[in-house]
C-alpha positions in Angstrom: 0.0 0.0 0.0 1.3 3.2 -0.8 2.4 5.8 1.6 -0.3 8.5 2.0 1.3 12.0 2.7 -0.6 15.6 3.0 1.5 17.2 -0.1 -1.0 18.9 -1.9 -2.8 20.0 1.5 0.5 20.6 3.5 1.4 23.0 -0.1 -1.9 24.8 -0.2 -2.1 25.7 3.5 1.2 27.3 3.4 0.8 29.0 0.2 -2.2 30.9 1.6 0.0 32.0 4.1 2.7 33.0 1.4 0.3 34.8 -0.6 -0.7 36.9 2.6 3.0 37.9 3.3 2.8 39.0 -0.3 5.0 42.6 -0.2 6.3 41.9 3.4 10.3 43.0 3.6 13.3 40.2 3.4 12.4 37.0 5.0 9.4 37.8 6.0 7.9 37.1 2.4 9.9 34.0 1.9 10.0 31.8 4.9 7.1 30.3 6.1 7.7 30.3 9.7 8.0 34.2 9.5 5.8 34.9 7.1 3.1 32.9 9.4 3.9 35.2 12.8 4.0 38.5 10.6 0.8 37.6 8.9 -0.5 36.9 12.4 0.5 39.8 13.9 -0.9 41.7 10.7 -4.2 40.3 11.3 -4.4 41.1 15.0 -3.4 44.5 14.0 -5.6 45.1 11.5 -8.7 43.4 13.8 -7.7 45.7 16.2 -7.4 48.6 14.0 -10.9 48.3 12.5 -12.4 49.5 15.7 -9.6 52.3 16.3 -10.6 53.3 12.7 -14.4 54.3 14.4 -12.8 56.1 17.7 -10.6 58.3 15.2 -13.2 59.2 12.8 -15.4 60.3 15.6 -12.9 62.2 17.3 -12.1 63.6 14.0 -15.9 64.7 12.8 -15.9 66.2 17.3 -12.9 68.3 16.4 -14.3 69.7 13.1 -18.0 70.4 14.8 -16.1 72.1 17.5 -14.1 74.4 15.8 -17.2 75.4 12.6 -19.4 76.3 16.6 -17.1 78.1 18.3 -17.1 80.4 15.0 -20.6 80.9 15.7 -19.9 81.7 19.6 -20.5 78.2 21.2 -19.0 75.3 22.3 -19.5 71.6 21.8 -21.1 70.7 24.5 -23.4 73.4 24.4 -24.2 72.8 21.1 -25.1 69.0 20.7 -26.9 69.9 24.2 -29.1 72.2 22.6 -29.7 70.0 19.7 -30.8 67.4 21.9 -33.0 69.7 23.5 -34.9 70.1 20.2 -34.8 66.7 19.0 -32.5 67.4 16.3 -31.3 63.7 16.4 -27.9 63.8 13.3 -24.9 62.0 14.5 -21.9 63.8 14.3 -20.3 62.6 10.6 -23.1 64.5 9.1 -23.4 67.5 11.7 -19.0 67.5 10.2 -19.9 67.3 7.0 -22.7 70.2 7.1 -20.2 72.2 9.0 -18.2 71.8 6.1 -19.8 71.4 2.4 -23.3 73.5 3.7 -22.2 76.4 6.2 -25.8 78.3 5.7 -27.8 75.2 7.3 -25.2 74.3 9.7 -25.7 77.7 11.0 -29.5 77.2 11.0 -28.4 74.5 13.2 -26.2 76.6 15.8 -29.2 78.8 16.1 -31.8 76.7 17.1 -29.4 75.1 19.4 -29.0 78.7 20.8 -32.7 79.3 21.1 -33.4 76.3 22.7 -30.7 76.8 24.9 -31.5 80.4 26.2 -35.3 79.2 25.8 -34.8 76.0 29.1 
């Protein structure tokens, strides 16, 4: 009886492996030992970064609402409070991208928020 060995299935597993170190520097693309723990690591990395990727973007889209309000004399804080306060319910990439692309309506915005503000 011939001898039955994994060659095809031993090949294909590391291959997949290969082909994800594709453009990884020196060994790392070659060897499949290294190639395995960088293409690991790669894909904790980019697991992880995935949900950094949402934390960034907000903080980014809070920093751009920030500055467009405090052009129009107030802050943050005072403004999503005062758009809660009228059930003005836009989450902040699209309050960012109003304070950006449409200025006239985000400041339609910043005034209601003011009124209902002053108005509690």
């Amino acid at each position: 009886m011939a001898r039955a060995i994994n060659g095809t299935v031993s090949r294909k597993r590391r291959k997949k492996i290969l082909d994800l170190a594709k453009g990884f520097r020196s060994i790392r693309s070659r060897a499949f030992r290294k190639a395995r723990e960088s293409v690991e690591k790669g894909l904790c990395y980019a697991y992880r970064d995935r949900r950094v990727k949402k934390r960034s973007f907000r903080r980014l889209w809070i920093a751009r609402i920030n500055a467009a309000v405090r052009a129009e004399g107030l802050t943050y804080s005072q403004f999503i409070h005062g758009l809660k306060i009228a059930n003005i319910e836009l989450d902040r990439k699209v309050l960012s991208h109003l304070a950006i692309n449409n200025v006239d309506s985000f400041k339609v915005l910043t005034q209601t928020a003011r009124s209902q503000l002053s108005s509690s």
